[in-house]
N, C-alpha and C positions, 0 to 999 in steps of 0.2 A: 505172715498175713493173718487178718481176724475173720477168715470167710466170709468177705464180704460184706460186714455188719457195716447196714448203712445209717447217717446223723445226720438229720435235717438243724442246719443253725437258722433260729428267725434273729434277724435282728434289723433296726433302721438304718445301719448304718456297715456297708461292708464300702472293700476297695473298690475304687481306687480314695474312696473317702480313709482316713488313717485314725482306724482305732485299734486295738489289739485283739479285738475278735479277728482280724484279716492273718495273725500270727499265728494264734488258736488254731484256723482252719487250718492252715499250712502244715501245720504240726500234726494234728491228728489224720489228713490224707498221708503225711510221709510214714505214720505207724500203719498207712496201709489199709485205715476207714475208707467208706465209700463217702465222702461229704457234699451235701448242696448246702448250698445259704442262698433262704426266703429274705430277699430287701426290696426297698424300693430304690427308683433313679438317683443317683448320687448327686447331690445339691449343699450336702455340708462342708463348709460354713458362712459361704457366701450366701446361699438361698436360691443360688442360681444351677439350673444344671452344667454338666462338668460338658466342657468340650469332647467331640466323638461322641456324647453319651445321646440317644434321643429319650426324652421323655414321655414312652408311649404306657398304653393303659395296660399290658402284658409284654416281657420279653422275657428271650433267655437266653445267655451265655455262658462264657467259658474263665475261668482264670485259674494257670496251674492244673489245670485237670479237673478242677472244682465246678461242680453245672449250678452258676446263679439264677433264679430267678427275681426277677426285679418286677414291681409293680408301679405305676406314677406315681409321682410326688406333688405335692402344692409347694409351686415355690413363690417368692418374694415375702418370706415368712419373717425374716430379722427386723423388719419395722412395724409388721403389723398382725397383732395378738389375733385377733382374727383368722388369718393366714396360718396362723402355725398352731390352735387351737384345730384350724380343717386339717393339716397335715396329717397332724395324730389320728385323725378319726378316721380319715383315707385309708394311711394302712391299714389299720386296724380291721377297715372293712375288704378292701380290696387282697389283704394280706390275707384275709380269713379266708376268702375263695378261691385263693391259691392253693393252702394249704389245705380243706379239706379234699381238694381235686385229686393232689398228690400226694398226701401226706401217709397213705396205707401202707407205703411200701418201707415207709424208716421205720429202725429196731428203737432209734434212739432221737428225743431232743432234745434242743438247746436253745437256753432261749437269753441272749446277751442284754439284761434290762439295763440299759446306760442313758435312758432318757425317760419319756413318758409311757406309765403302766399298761396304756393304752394298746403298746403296740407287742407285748407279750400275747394277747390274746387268740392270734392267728394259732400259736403254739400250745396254749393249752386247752385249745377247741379238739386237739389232737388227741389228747388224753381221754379229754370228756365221752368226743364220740368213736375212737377209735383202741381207747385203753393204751396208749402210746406209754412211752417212759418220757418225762417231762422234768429237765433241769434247769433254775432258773440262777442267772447268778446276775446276782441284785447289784447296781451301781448308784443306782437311785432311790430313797425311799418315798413311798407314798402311803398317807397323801399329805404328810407331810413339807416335802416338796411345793404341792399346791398351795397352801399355803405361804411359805416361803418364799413364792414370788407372788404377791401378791394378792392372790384368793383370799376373800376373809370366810372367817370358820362361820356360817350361819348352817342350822341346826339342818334345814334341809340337804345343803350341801356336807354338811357333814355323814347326813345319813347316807347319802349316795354315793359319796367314793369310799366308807367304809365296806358296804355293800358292795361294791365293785370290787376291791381292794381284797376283801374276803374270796370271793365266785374265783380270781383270777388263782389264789394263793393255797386253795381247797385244793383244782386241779391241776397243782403241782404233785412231783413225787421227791424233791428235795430241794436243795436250795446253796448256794455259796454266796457271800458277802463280801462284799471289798472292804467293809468297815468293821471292824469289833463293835461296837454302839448299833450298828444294823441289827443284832441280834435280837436284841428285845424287844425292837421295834415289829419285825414281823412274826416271833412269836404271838402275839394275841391274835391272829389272823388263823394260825395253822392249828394243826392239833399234834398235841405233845409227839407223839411218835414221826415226828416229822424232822428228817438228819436239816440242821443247818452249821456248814464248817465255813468258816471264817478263811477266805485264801483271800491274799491281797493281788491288787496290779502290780506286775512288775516293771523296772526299770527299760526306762528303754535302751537299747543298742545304738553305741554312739560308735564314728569313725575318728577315731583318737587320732587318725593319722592327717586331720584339716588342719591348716594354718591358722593361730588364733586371731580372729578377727578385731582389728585398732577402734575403739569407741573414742575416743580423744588425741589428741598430740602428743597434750599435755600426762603428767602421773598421775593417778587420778585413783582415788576409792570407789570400783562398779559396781552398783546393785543392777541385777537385771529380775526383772516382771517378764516373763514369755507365757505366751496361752490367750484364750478367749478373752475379750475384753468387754465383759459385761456391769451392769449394775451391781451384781450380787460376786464379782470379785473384789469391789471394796476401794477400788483402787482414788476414789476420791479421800478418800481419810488417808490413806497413803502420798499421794500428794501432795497434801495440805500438810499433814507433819513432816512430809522433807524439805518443803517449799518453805519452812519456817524454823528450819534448822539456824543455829547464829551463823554468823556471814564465813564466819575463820572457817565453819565446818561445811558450808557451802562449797568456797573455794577449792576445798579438795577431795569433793567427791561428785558424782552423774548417778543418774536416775534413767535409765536404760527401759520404753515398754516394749517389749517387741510381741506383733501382732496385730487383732482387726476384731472387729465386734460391734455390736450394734452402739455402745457408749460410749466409742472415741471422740466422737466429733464434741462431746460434752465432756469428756478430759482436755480435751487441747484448748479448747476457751477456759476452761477453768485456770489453767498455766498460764493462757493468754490474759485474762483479765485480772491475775493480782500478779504477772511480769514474775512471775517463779522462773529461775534463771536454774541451770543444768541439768534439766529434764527434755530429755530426748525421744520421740515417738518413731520406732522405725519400721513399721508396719509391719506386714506379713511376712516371715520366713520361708521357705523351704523345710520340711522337718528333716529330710536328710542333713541337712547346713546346719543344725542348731548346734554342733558342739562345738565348733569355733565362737561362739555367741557366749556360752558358758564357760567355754576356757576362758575367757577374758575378761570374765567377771570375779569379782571378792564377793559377792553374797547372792543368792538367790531367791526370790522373794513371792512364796506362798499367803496368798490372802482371800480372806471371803470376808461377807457381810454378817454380823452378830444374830443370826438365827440360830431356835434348836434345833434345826435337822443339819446346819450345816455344822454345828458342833458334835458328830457321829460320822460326818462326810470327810474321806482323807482322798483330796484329789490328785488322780493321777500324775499329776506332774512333781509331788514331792519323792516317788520313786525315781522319776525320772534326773530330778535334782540331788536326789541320793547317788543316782547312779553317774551324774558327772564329778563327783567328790570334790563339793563345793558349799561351803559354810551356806547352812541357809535363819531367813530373817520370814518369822513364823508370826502372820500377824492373825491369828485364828485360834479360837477355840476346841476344845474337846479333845477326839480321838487324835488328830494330826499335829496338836501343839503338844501333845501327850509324847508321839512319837520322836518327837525333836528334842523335846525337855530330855525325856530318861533315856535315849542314846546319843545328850552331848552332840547334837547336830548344828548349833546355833543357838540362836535366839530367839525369843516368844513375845509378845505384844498384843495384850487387849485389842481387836476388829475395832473396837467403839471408841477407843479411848488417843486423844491425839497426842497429850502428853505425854505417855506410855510409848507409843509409836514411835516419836521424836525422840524419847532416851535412849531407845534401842538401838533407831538408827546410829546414835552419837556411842554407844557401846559399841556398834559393830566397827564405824571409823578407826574406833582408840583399840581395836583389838589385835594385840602382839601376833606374832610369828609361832610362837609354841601353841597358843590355843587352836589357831587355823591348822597350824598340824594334825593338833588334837579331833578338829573337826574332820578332817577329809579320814583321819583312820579310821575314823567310827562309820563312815559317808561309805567305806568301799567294803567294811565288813557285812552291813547288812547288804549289799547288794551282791552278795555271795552267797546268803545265810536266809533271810525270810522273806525277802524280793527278790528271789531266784527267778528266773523265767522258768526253766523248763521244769522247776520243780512243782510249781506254782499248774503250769499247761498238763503236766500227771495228773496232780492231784485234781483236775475238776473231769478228765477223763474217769478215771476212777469214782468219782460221785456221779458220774452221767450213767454209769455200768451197774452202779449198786442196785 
C-alpha cells in the first residue's frame, strides 16, 4: 500500500466513455492509490448523454472503487461549433468549482489533456491556490490545434490563447507527451527546468480469441479505416484516390470505414455521386468487437488532414493497429509517418497528394507474402518494446511522484 496517497484525475472524458485514462485509473487504484476522477456526464461521441446517465449540474459516483465526480455537459455539440465551443467552457468553469471544493485533500494530480486546453484548468487552479503537485499529459497541442480546425491566427487571438496557453503551462509541475514533436512545442510556454518525457499511448488489448469477421464473399484485398470520422481525418482524399484506382485493381480489393462522426453523411454522397464502387460504410462498432474487424483486414489505414500540428500528432489508433499486427497504409505526415517508415510497418502517402495516395494504395494490393510477414514482426515487437502499456501506466505514475 502507498498510505493512502491520494490522485485526483481531471479529465473530459472518463467511463463508461472509452479512452485510456479509464485504464490509468484502474491501474494506479490496484497499486493501492486512493483515486477520484473530476469529469463531466458522458456524451462522447454521439453528443448525446449515455443511457442510465442523468445529466445534472453536480453528481457523484462510484466505478471499481474509484469515487467520480461528474459535472453537466452541453450536449448536441457534433453539428454545432457553438455547442461544443460552450461545452469546453462549462467544464472548465463548473470543473473549477468542483475542484477547488475538494481538491485540499489530494497529494497528487493529473490532468489527462486529450481535447481542449480549456478543460485542464479545473487542475491547475489546484496548484495555483492550493500548491498541489500538477501533471499534465499532453494529447493535444495548443493553440495550435485551434488553428487547425479552423481558427484563423489574427493577432488578437493569437495574443489570448498564447496568454492562456502560458497561465495554464506556468502552473504545471511537469508534463508527458504522446508525441516526440509535442516537445518543442510546449517548451516555449514553460521554463527550462520544467521535466517533459515523451511516453506514448499504448496499444490497445485485443480478444484474439473473436471469429474473424467476412467483409466480402468474394477474395478480396481489405483496407479498413476504424475511428472518428471527421473532416480533419482526411478521409475524402482517401476516397477519391481509391475510388480512382484502374478498374483491374478495383475488382480486387474493398474499402472498409468502420465508425460515425459528424462527416459521414458527406463521405457517403461523395461515393454516391461519382458511383465509387467497393467502398463500404459500416458505422459504429463496439470497441470490444473491433478485433475481428482487423483480423480481416490486409491493411490498416491511419490518416489526417495536411496541417503542422497534425504532422507532431501520432493518433492513437496507430498503437492500436500496431498492436493488431497488421500492415498499415500511413497517409500522414511527421511524427506518425516517421514511425511506420523507420520500423518497416507499411506504407507512407502524402495527406494532400492523390496521386501518391493512389500508388500506395496499388503498392499495398501488389504486396507479396514475405513483406506482410515482415510487417506484422515489426507490428508485434514494438507493441512489446515502446507501446508497452504497463510500462508506459509506470512511467507517468512516476513523473506524477517526481
Amino acid at each position: 500500500m502507498n498510505n493512502n496517497r491520494k490522485i485526483l484525475i481531471v479529465t473530459e472524458y472518463f467511463y463508461p466513455e472509452e479512452f485510456k485514462i479509464n485504464e490509468i485509473a484502474l491501474a494506479w487504484k490496484a497499486k493501492g492509490y486512493e483515486v477520484d476522477v473530476l469529469t463531466q456526464s458522458p456524451t462522447y461521441p454521439l453528443g448525446m448523454t449515455f443511457e442510465e446517465y442523468e445529466n445534472k449540474w453536480y453528481s457523484k459516483s462510484t466505478y471499481n472503487g474509484i469515487n467520480i465526480y461528474r459535472v453537466k455537459a452541453v450536449t448536441g455539440y457534433r453539428e454545432s461549433l457553438f455547442k461544443k465551443l460552450l461545452k469546453y467552457f462549462a467544464f472548465m468553469f463548473l470543473g473549477s468549482l468542483v475542484s477547488l471544493k475538494i481538491g485540499k485533500r489530494y497529494d497528487y494530480v493529473f490532468g489527462f489533456d486529450v481535447g481542449a486546453l480549456t478543460g485542464m484548468v479545473p487542475a491547475i487552479l489546484l496548484k495555483k491556490f492550493y500548491g498541489k503537485k500538477v501533471t499534465l499529459w499532453i494529447q493535444d497541442i495548443w493553440p495550435d490545434s485551434v488553428y487547425a480546425y479552423g481558427f484563423k491566427k489574427r493577432k488578437l487571438l493569437e495574443f489570448v490563447l498564447d496568454g492562456f496557453v502560458k497561465f495554464v503551462y506556468i502552473n504545471c509541475s511537469n508534463f508527458a507527451v504522446s508525441g516526440q514533436g509535442f516537445i518543442k512545442r510546449v517548451k516555449p510556454y514553460v521554463e527550462n527546468d520544467k521535466e517533459i518525457e515523451y511516453l506514448p499511448n499504448w496499444a490497445d488489448e485485443f480478444n484474439k480469441e473473436l471469429v474473424s469477421f467476412k467483409f466480402s464473399e468474394d477474395e478480396k484485398v481489405h483496407f479498413t479505416f476504424a475511428g472518428n470520422i471527421g473532416k480533419v481525418q482526411n478521409l475524402d482524399n482517401i476516397i477519391k484516390s481509391f475510388g480512382g484506382l484502374p478498374s483491374e485493381y478495383i475488382q480486387k480489393t474493398q474499402l472498409n470505414i468502420i465508425g460515425d462522426g459528424s462527416h459521414l453523411e458527406s463521405l457517403k454522397n461523395l461515393v454516391d455521386e461519382n458511383s465509387f464502387k467497393n467502398i463500404i460504410f459500416w458505422g459504429r462498432k463496439p470497441r470490444d468487437e473491433m478485433y475481428k474487424y482487423f483480423k480481416a483486414s490486409d491493411f490498416l489505414i491511419v490518416s489526417l488532414v495536411d496541417k503542422p500540428i497534425f504532422s507532431l500528432t501520432v493518433p492513437a489508433k496507430v498503437q492500436t493497429y500496431i498492436a493488431a499486427n497488421k500492415p498499415i497504409l500511413a497517409v500522414i505526415n511527421g511524427d506518425a509517418s516517421d514511425i511506420i517508415k523507420d520500423n518497416n510497418l507499411g506504407y507512407c502517402a502524402k495527406p494532400d497528394d492523390i496521386s501518391e495516395i493512389k500508388e500506395a494504395f496499388i503498392k499495398c494490393i501488389d504486396t507479396d507474402e514475405k513483406n506482410i510477414e515482415e510487417f506484422t514482426k515489426n507490428c508485434e515487437y514494438l507493441t512489446g518494446t515502446q507501446f508497452n502499456k504497463e510500462n508506459i501506466i509506470n512511467s507517468l505514475l512516476e513523473l506524477l511522484k517526481r
